[in-house]
N, C-alpha and C positions, 0 to 999 in steps of 0.2 A: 093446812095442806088442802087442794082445792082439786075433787076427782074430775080430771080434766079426764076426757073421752076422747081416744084418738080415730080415726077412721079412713082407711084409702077410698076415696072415692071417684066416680066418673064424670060428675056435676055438683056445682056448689052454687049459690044464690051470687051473682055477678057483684051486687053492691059489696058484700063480705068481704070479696076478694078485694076490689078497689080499695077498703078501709083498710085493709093489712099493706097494700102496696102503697098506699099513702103512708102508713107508719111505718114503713121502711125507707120512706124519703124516695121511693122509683116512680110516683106516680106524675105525669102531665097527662092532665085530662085531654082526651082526641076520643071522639066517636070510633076511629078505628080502632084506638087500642082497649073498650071498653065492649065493641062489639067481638075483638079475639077472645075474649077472656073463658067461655064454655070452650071453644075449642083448645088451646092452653090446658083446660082443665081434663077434659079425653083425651088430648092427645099424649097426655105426658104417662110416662110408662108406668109411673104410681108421682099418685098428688094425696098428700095426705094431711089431714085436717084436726087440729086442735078444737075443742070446745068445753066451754064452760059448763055446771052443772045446769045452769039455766037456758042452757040450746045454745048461746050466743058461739059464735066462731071467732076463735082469739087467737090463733096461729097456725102460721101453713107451712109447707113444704114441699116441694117436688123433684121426680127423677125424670130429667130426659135419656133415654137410651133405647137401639136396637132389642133391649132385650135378650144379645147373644155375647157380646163385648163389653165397651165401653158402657159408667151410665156417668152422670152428670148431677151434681143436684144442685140447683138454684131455688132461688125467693123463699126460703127462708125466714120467716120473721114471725114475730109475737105480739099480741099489741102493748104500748108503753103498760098498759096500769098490769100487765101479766108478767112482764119482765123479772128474770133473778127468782124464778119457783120452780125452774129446770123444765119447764115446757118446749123450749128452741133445744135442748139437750136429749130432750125423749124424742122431737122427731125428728133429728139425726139419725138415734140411734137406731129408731124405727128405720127409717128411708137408707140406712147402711144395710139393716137386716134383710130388711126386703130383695137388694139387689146383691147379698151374698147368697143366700137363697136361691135364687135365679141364675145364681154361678157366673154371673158378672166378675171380672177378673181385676178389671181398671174402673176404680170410683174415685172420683174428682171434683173439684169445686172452686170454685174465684172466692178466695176470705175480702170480705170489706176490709181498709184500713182497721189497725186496734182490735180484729178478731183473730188475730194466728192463734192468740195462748187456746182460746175458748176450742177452736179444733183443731189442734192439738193433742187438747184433753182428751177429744173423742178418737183420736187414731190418728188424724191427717197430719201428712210432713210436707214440708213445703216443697214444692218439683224446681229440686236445684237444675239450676241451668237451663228454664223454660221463663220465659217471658210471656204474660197473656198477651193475645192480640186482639182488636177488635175493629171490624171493618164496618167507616164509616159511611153509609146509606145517605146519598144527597139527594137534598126533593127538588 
């Protein structure tokens, strides 16, 4: 069992962040979207940080929300060799706790294909009768 150190933070080393969002298959390298990535990181209402005993940064997680309603959590992910040691399961749990705390009323998330059961486990049911949408940005 590997004491992984969780932390909310308001800045993280940009490369970190890329290497987790490549291992979750989201990353196409663009100058712009590697220059957002400190702000992504402040601006989100808690981002919160997995690491290794050895400093390394092995999983992330964040809440986009007002703070007074709704929060949102996205990105998500661990890197492959950390997988299946309940790491993506504790900062769930964390990034739940946080914005039940906060009294946050409506917590929500987009599951990847093949993750319902996994959040599930942790609480979430699926929002019958809502379809995601996503509005496509043309350059």
């Amino acid at each position: 069992m590997l004491d992984i150190v969780y932390e909310n933070v308001t800045s993280a080393p940009t490369e970190a962040i890329v290497d987790l969002y490549r291992a979750g298959g989201w990353w196409q390298e663009q100058p712009a979207w590697r220059a957002a990535i400190p702000q992504m990181v402040r601006g989100s209402f808690c981002f919160l940080l997995a690491r290794a005993p050895d400093g390394r940064i092995v999983g992330m997680g964040r809440v986009i929300s007002d703070g007074a309603s709704d929060g949102y959590i996205q990105d998500v992910v661990v890197l492959p060799e950390f997988r299946g040691r309940g790491i993506g399961r504790e900062i769930i749990r964390r990034l739940t706790d946080r914005c039940v705390a906060a009294g946050l009323t409506w917590i929500g998330l987009v599951a990847e294909p093949n993750t319902q059961r996994f959040y599930e486990g942790l609480g979430f049911q699926p929002l019958t009768g809502f379809q995601p949408m996503l509005y496509q940005v043309r350059s």
